[in-house]
Structure formats: structure tokens, C-alpha cells
PDB file of N, CA, C and O in Angstrom:
ATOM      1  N   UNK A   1     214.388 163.171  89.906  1.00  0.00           N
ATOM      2  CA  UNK A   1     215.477 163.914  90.519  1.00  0.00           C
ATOM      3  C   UNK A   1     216.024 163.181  91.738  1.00  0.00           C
ATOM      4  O   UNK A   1     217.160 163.481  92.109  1.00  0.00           O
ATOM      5  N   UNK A   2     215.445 162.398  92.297  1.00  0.00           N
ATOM      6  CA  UNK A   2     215.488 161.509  93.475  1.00  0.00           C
ATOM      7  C   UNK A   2     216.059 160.075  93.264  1.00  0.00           C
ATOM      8  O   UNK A   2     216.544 159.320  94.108  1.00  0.00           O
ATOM      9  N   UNK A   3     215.932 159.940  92.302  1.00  0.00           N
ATOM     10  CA  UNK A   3     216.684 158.224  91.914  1.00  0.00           C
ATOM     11  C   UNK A   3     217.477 158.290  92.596  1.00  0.00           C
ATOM     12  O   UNK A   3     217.535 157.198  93.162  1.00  0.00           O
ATOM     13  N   UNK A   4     218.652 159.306  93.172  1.00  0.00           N
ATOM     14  CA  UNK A   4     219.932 158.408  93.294  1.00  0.00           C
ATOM     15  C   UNK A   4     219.449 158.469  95.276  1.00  0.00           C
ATOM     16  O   UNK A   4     220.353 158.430  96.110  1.00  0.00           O
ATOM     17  N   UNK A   5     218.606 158.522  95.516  1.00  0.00           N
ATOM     18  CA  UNK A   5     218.891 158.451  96.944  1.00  0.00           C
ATOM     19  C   UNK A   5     218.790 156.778  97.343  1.00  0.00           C
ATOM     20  O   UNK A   5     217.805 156.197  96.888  1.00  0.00           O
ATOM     21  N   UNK A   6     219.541 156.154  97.984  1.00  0.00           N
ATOM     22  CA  UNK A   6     219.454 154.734  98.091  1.00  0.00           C
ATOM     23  C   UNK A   6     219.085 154.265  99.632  1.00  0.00           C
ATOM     24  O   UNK A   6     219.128 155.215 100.414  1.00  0.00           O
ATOM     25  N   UNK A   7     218.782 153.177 100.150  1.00  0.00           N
ATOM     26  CA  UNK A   7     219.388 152.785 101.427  1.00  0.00           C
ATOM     27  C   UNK A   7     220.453 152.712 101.989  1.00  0.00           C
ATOM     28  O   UNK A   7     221.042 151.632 101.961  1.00  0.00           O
ATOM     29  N   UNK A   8     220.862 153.509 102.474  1.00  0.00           N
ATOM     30  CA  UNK A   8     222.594 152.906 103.189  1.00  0.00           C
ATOM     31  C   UNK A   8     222.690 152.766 104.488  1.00  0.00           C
ATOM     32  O   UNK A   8     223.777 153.037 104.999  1.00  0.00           O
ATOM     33  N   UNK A   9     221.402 152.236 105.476  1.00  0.00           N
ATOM     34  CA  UNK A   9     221.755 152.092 106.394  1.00  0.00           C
ATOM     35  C   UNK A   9     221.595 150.677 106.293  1.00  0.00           C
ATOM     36  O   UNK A   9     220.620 150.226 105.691  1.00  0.00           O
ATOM     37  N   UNK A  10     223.118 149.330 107.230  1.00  0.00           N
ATOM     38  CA  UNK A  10     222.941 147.807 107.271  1.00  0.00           C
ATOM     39  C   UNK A  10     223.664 147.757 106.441  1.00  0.00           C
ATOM     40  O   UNK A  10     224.680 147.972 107.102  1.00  0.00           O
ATOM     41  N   UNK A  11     223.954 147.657 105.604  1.00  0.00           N
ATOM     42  CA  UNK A  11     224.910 147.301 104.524  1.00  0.00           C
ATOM     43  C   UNK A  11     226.760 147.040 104.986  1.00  0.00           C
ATOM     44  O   UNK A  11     227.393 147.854 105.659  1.00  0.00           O
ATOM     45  N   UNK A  12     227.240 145.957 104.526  1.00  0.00           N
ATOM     46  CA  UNK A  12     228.318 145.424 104.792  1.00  0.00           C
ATOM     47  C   UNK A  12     229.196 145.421 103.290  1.00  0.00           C
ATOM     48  O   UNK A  12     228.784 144.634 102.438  1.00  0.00           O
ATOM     49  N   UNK A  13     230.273 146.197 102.985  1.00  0.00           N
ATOM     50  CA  UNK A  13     230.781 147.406 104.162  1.00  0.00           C
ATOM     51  C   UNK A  13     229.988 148.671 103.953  1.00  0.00           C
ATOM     52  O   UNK A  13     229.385 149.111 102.975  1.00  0.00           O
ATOM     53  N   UNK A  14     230.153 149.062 105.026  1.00  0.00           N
ATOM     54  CA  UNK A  14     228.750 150.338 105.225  1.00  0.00           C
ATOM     55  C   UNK A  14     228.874 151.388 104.024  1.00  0.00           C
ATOM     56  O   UNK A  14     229.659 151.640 103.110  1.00  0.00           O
ATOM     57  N   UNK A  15     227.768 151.816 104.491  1.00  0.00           N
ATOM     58  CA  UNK A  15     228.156 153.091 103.077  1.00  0.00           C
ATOM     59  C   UNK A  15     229.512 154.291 103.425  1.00  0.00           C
ATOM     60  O   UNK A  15     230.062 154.561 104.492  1.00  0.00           O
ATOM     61  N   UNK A  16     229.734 154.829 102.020  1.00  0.00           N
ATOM     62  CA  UNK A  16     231.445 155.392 101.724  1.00  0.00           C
ATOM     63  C   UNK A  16     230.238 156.602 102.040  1.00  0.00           C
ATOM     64  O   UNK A  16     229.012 156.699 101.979  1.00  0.00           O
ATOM     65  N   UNK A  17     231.703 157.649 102.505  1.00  0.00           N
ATOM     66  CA  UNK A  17     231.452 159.332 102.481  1.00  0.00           C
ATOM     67  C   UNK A  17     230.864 159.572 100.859  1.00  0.00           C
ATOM     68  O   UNK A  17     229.864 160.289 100.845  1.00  0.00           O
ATOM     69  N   UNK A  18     231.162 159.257  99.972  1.00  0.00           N
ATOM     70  CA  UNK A  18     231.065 159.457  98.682  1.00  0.00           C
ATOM     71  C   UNK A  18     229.490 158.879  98.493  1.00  0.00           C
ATOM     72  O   UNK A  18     228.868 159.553  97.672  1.00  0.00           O
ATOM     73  N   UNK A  19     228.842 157.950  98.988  1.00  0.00           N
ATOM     74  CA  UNK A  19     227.254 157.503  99.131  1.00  0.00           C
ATOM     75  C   UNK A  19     226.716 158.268  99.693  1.00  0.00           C
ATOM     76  O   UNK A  19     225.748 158.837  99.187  1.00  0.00           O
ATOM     77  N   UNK A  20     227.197 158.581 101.065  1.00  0.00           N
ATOM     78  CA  UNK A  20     225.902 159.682 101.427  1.00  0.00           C
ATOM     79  C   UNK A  20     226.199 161.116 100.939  1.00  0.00           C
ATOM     80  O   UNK A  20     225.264 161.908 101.057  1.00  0.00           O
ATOM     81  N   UNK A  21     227.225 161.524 100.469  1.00  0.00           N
ATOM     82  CA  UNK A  21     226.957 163.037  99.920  1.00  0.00           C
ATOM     83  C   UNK A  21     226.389 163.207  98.729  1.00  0.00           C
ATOM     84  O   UNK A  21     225.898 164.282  98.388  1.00  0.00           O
ATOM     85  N   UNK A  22     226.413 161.973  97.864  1.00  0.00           N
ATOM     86  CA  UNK A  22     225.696 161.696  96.647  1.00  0.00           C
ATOM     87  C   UNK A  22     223.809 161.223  97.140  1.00  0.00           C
ATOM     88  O   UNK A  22     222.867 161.252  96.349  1.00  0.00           O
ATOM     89  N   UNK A  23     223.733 160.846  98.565  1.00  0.00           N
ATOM     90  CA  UNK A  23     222.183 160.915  98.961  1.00  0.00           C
ATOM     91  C   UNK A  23     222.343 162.453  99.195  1.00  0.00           C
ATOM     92  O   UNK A  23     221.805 163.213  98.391  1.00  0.00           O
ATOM     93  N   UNK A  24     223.043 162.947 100.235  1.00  0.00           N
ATOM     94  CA  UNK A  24     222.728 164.259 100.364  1.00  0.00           C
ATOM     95  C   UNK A  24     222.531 165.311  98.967  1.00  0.00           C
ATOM     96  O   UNK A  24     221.557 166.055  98.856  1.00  0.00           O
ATOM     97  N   UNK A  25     223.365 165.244  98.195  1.00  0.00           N
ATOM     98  CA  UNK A  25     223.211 165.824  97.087  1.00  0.00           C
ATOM     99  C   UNK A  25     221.596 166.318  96.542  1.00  0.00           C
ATOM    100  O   UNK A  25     220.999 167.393  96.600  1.00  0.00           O
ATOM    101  N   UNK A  26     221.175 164.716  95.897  1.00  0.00           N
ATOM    102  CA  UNK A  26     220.225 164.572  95.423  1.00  0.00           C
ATOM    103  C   UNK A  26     219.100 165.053  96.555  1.00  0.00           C
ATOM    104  O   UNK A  26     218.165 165.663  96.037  1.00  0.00           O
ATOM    105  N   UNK A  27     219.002 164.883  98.121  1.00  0.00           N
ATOM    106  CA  UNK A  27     217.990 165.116  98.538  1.00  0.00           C
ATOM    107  C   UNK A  27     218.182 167.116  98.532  1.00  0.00           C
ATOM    108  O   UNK A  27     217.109 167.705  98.402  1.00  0.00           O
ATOM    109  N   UNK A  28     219.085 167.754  98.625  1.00  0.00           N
ATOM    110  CA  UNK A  28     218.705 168.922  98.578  1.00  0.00           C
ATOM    111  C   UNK A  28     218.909 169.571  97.079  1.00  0.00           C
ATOM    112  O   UNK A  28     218.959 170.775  96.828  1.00  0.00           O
ATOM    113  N   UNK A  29     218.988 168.753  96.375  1.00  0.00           N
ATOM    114  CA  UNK A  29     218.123 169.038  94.484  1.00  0.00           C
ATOM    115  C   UNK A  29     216.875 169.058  94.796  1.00  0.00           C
ATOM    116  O   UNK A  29     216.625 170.193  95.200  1.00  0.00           O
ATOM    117  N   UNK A  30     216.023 168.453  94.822  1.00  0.00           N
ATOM    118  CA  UNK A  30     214.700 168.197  95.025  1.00  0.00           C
ATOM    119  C   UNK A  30     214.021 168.783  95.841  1.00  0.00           C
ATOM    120  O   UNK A  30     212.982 169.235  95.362  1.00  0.00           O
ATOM    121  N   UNK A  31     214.239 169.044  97.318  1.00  0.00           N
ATOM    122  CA  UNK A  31     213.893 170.238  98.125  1.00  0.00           C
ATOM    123  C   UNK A  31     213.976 171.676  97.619  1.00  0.00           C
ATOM    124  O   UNK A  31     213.130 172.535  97.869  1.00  0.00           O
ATOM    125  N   UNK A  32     215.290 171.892  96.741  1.00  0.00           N
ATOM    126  CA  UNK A  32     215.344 173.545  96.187  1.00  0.00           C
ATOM    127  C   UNK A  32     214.483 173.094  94.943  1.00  0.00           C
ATOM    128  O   UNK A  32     214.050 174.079  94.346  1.00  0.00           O
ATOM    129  N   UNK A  33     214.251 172.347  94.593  1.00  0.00           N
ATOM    130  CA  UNK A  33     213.844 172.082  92.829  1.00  0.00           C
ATOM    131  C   UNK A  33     215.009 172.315  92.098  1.00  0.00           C
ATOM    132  O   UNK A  33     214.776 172.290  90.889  1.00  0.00           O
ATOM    133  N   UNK A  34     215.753 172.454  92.277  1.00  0.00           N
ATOM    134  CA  UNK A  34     217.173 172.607  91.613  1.00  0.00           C
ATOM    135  C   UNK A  34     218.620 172.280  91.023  1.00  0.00           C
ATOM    136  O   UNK A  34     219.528 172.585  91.796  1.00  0.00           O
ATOM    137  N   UNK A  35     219.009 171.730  89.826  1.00  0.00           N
ATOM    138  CA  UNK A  35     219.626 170.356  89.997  1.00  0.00           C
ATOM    139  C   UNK A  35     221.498 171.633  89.852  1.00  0.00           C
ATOM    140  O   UNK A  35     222.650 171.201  89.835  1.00  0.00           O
ATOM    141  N   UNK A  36     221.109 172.928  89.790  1.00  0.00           N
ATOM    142  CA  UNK A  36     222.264 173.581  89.358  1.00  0.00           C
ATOM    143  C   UNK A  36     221.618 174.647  89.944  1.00  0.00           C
ATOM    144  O   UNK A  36     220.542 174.958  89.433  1.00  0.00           O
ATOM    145  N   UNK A  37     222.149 175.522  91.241  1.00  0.00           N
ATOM    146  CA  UNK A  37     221.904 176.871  91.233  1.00  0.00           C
ATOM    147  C   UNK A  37     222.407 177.727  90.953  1.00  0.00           C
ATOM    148  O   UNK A  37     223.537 177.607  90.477  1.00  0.00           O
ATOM    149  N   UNK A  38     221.686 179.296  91.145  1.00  0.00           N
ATOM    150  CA  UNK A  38     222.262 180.243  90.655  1.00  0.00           C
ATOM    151  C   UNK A  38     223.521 180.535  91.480  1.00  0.00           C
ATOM    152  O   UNK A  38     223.653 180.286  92.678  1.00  0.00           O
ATOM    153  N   UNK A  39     224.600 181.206  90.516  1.00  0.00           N
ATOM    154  CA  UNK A  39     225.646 181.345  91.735  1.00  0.00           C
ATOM    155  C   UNK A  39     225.408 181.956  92.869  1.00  0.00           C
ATOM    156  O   UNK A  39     226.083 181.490  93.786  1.00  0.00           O
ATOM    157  N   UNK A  40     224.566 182.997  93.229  1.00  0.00           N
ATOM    158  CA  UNK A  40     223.993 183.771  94.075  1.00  0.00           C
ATOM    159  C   UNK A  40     223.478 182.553  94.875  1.00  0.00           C
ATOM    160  O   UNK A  40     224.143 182.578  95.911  1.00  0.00           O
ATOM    161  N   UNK A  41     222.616 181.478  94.927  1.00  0.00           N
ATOM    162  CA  UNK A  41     222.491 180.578  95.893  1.00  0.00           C
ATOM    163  C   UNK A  41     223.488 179.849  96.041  1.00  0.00           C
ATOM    164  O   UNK A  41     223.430 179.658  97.256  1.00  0.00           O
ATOM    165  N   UNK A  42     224.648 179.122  95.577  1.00  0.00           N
ATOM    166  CA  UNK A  42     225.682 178.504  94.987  1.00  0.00           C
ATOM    167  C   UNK A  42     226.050 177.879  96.440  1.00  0.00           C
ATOM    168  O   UNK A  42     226.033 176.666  96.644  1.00  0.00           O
ATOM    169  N   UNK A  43     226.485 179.137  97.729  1.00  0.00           N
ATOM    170  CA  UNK A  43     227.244 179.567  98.772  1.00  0.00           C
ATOM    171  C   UNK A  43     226.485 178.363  99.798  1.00  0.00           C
ATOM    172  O   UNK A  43     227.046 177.452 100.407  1.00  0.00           O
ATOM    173  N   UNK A  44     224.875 178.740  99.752  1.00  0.00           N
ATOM    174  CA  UNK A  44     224.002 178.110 100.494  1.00  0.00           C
ATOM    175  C   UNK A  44     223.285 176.774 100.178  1.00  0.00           C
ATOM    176  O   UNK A  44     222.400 176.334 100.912  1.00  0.00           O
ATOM    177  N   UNK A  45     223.605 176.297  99.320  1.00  0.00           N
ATOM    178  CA  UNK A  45     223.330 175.244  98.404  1.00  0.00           C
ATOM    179  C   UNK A  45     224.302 173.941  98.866  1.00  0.00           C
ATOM    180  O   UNK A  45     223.924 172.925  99.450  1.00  0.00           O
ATOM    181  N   UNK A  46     225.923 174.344  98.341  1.00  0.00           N
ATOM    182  CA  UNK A  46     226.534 173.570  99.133  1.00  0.00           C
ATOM    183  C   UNK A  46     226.805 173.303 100.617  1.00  0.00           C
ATOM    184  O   UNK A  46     227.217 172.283 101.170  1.00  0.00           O
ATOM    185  N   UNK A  47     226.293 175.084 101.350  1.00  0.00           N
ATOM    186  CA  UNK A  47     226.118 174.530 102.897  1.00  0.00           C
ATOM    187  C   UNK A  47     225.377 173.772 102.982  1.00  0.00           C
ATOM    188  O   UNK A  47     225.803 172.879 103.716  1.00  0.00           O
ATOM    189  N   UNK A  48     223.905 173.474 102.441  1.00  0.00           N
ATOM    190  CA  UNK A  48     222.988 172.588 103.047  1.00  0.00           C
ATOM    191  C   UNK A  48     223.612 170.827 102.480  1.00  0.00           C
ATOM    192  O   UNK A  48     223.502 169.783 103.123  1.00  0.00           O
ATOM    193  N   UNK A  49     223.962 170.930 101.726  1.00  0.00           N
ATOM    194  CA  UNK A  49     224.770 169.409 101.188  1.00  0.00           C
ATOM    195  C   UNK A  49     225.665 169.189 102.108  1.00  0.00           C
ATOM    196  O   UNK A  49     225.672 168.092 102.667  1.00  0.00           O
ATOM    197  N   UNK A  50     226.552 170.130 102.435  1.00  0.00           N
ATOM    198  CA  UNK A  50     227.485 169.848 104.061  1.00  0.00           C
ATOM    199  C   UNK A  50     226.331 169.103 105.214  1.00  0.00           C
ATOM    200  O   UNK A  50     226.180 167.965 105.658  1.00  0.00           O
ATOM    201  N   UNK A  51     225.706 170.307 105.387  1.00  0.00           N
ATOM    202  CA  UNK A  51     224.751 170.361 106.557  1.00  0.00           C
ATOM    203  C   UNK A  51     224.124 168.660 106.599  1.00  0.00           C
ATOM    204  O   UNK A  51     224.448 167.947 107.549  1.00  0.00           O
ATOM    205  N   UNK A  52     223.250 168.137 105.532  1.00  0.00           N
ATOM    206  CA  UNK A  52     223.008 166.789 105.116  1.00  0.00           C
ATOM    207  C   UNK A  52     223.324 165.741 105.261  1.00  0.00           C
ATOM    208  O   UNK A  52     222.616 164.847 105.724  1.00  0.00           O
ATOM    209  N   UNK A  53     224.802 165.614 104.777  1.00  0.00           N
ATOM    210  CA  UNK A  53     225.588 164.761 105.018  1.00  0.00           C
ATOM    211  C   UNK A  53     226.198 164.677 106.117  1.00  0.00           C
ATOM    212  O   UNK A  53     226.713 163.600 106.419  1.00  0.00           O
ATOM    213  N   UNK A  54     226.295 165.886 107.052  1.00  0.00           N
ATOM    214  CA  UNK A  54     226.958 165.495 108.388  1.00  0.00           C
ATOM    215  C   UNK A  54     225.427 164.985 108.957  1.00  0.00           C
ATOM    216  O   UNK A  54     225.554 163.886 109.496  1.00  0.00           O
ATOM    217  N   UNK A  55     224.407 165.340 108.979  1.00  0.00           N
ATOM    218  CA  UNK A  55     223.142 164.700 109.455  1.00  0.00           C
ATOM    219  C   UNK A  55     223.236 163.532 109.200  1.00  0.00           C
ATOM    220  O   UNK A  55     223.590 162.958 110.230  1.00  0.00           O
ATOM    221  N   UNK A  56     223.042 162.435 107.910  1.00  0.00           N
ATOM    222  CA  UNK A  56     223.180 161.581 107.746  1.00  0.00           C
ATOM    223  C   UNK A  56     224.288 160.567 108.220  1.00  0.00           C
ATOM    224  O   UNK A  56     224.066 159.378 107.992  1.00  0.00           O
ATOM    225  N   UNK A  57     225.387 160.893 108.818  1.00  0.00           N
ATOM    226  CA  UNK A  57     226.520 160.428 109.008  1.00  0.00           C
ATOM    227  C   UNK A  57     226.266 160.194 110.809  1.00  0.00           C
ATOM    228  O   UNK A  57     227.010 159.481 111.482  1.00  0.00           O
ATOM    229  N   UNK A  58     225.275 160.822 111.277  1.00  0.00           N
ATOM    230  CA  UNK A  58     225.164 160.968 112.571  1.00  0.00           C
ATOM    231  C   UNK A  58     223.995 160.069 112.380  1.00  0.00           C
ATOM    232  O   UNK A  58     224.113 159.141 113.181  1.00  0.00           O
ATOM    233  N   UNK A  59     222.511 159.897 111.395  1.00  0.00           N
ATOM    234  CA  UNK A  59     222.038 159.121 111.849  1.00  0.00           C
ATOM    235  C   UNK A  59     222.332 157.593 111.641  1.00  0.00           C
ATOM    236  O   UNK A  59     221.915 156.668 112.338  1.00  0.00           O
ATOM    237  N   UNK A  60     223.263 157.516 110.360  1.00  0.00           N
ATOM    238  CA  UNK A  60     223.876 156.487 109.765  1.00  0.00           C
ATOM    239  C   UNK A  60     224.551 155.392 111.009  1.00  0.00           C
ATOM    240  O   UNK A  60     224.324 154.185 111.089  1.00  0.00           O
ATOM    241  N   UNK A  61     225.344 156.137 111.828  1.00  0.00           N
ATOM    242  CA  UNK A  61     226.256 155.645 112.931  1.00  0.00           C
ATOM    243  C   UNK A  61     225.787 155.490 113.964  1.00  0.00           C
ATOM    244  O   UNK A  61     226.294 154.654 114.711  1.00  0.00           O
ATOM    245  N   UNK A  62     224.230 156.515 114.533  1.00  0.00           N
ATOM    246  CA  UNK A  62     223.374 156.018 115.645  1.00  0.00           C
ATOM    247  C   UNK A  62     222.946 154.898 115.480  1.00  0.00           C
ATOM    248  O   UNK A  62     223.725 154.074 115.959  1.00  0.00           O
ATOM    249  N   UNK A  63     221.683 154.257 114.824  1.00  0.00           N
ATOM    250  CA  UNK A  63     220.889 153.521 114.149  1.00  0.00           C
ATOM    251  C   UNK A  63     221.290 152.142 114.349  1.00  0.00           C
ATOM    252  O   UNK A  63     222.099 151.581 113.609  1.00  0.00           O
ATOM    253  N   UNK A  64     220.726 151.590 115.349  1.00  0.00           N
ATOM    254  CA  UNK A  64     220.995 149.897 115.653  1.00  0.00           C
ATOM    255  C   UNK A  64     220.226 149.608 114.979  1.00  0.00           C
ATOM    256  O   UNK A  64     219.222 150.281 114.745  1.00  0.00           O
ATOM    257  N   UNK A  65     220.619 148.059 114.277  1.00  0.00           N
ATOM    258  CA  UNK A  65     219.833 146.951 113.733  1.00  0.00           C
ATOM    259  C   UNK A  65     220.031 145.527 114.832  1.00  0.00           C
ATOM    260  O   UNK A  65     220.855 145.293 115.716  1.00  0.00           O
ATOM    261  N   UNK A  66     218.927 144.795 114.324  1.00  0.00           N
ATOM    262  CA  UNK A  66     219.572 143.155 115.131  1.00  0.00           C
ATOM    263  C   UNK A  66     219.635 142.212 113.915  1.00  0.00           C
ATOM    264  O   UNK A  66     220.034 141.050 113.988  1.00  0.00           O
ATOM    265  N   UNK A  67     219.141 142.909 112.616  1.00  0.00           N
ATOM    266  CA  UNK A  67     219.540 141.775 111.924  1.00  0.00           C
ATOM    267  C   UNK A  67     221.029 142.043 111.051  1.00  0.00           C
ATOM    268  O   UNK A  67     221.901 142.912 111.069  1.00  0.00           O
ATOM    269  N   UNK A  68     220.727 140.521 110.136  1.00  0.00           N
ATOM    270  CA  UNK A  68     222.268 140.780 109.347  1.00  0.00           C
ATOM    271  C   UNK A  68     222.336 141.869 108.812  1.00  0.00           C
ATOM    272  O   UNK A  68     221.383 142.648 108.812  1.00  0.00           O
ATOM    273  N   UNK A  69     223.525 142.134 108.233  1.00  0.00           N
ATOM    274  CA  UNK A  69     223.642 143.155 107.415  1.00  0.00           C
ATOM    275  C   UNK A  69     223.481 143.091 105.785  1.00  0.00           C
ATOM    276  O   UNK A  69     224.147 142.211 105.239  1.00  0.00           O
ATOM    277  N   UNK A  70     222.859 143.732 105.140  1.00  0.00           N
ATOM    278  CA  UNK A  70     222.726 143.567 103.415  1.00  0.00           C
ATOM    279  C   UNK A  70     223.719 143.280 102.541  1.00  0.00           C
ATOM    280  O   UNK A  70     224.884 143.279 102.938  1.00  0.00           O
ATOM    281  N   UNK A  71     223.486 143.070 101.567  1.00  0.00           N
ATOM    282  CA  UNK A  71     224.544 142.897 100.664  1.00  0.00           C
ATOM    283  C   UNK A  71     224.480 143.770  99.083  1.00  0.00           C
ATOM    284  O   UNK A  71     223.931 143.230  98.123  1.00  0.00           O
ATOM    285  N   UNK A  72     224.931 144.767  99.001  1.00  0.00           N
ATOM    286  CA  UNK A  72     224.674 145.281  98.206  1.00  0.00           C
ATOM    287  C   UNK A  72     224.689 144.549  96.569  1.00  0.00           C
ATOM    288  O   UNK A  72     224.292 145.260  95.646  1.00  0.00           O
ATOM    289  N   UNK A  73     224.968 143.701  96.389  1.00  0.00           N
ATOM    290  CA  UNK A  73     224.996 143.140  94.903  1.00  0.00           C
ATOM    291  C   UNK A  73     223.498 142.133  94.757  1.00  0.00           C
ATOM    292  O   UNK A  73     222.764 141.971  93.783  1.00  0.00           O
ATOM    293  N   UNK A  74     223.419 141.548  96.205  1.00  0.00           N
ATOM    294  CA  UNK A  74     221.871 141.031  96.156  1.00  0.00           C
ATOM    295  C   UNK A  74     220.821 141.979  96.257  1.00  0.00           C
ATOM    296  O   UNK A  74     219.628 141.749  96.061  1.00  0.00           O
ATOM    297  N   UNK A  75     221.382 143.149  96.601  1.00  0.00           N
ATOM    298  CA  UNK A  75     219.537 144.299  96.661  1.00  0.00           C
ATOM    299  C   UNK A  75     219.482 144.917  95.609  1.00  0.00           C
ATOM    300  O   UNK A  75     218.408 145.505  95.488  1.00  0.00           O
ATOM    301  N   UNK A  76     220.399 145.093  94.506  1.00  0.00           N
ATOM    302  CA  UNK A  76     220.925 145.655  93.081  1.00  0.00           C
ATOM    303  C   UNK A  76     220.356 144.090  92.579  1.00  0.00           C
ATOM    304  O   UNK A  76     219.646 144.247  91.585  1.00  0.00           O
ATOM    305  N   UNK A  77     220.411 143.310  92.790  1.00  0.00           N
ATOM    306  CA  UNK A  77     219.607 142.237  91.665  1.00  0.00           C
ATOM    307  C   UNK A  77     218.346 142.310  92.156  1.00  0.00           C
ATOM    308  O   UNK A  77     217.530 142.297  91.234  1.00  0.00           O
ATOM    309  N   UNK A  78     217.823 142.386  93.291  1.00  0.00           N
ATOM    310  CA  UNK A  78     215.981 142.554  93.765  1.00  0.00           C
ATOM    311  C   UNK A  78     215.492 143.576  93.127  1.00  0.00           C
ATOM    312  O   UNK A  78     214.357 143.622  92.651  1.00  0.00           O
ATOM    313  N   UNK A  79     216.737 144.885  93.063  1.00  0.00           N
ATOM    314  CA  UNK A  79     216.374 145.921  92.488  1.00  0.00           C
ATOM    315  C   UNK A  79     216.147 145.857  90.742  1.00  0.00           C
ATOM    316  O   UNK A  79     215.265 146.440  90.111  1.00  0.00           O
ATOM    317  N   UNK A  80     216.969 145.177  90.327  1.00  0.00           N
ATOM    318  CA  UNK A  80     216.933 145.321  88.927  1.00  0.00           C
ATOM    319  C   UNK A  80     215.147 144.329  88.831  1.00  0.00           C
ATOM    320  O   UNK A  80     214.265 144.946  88.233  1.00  0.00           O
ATOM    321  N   UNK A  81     214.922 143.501  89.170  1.00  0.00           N
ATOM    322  CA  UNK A  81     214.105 142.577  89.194  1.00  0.00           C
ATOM    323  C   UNK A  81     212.642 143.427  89.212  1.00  0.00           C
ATOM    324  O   UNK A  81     211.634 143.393  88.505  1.00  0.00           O
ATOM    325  N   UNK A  82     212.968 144.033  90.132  1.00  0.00           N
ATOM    326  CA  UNK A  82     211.475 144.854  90.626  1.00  0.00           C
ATOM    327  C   UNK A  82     211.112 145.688  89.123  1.00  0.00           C
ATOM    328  O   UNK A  82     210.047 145.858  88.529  1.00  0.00           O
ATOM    329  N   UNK A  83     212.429 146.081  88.846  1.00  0.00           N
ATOM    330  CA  UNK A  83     212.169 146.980  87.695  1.00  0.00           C
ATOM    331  C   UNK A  83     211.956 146.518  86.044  1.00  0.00           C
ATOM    332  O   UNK A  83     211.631 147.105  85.012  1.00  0.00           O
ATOM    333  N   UNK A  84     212.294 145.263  86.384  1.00  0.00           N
ATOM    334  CA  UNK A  84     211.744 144.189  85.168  1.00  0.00           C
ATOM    335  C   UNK A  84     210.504 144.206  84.890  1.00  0.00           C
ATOM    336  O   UNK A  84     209.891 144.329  83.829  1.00  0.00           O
ATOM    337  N   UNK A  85     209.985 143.977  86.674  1.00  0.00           N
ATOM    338  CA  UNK A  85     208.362 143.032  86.578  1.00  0.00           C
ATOM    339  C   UNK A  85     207.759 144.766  86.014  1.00  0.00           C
ATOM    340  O   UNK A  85     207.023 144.923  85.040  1.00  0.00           O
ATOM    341  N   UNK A  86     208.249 145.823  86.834  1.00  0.00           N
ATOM    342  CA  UNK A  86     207.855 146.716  86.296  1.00  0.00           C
ATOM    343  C   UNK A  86     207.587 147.436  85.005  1.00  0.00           C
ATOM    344  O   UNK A  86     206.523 147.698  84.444  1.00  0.00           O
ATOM    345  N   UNK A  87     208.890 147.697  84.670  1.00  0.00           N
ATOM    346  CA  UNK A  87     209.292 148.267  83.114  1.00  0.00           C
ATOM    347  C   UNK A  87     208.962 147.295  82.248  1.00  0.00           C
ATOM    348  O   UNK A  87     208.155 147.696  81.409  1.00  0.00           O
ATOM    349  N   UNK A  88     209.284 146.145  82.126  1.00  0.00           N
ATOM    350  CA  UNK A  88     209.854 144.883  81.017  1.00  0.00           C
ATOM    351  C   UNK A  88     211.413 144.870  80.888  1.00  0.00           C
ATOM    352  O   UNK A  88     211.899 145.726  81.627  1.00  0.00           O
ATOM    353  N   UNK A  89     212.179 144.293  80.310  1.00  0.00           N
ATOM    354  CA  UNK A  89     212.850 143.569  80.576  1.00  0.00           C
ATOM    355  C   UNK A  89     214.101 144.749  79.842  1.00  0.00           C
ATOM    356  O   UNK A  89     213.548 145.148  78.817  1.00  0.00           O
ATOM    357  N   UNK A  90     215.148 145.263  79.921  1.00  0.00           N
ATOM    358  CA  UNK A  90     215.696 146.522  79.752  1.00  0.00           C
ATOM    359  C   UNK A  90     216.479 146.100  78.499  1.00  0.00           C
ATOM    360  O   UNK A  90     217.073 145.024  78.567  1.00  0.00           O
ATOM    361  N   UNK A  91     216.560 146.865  77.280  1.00  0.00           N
ATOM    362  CA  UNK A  91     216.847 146.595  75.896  1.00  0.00           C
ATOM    363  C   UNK A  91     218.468 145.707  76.076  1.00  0.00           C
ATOM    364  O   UNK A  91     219.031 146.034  77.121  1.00  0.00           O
ATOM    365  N   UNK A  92     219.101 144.871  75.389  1.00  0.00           N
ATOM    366  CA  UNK A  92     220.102 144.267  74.718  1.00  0.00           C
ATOM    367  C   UNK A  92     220.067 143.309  76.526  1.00  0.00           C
ATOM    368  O   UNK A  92     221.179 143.459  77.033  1.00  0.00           O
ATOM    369  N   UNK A  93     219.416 142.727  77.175  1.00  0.00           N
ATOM    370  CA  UNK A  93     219.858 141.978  78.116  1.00  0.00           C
ATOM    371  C   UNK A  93     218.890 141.015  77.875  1.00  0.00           C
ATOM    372  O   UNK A  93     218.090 140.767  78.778  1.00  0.00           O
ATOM    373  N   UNK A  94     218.798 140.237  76.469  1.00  0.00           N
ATOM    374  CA  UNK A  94     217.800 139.099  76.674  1.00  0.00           C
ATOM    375  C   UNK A  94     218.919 138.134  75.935  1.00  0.00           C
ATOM    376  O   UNK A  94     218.688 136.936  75.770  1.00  0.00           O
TER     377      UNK A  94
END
């Protein structure tokens, strides 16, 4: 339920509103256990995804680094890599 939460702090160009509400998303799925609530929670569900993402956006923009900044197409190939040595090698890419 958690896959999609990523790193987005360092990254050049930084992460989009559309990255962290898609972290926020996923992190309050997993806290409710819930990937769809009832409409009766519906109200409070998307407050806390508000609530989240303005959190994240505040710690996103505090948060000094001293080193470079990442590159997202090189941590998506470390990433795929990791998941090679892991999984084996992912069907029709040999």
C-alpha cells in the first residue's frame, strides 16, 4: 500500500505539488488501512491528505542539505537495479 511513497527531498527540479499529495495520499491509506473510504469518513479522509501535504510542503522547504542535489532518472535506475538483484530480472527486458 506504501510503494508509492518516494524520496522527494534534494532532488533537482524539486518535487511537483502532484508528488507530494500522491506521498500524502498513500501515507494516509496505510495509517486508516484504507485505500477507499466509506463516504461517512470520505469528509475526514481527504482533510487528513490536505493536512499531509501541507506538512510535507513545510518540511520539504525547511530541510537544508550541503550536498548536490539528486537526479531523479539516476535513483529510478539504482532503483530498478536494487530490484533486479532482488526480484530477478523483470519479464520482456532481457
Amino acid at each position: 500500500m506504501c510503494r508509492n511513497i518516494r524520496v522527494l527531498h534534494n532532488f533537482e527540479p524539486p518535487a511537483t505539488g502532484d508528488e507530494i499529495e500522491a506521498a500524502a495520499l498513500q501515507y494516509v491509506r496505510k495509517v486508516s488501512g484504507t485505500t477507499r473510504p466509506s463516504a461517512a469518513n470520505q469528509e475526514v479522509f481527504d482533510e487528513a491528505v490536505r493536512a499531509v501535504t501541507a506538512a510535507t510542503r513545510v518540511l520539504l522547504d525547511g530541510l537544508v542539505t550541503r550536498g548536490p542535489a539528486r537526479d531523479r532518472e539516476v535513483e529510478a535506475a539504482k532503483a530498478r537495479a536494487r530490484a533486479a538483484e532482488r526480484y530477478g530480472p523483470r519479464p520482456g527486458t532481457h
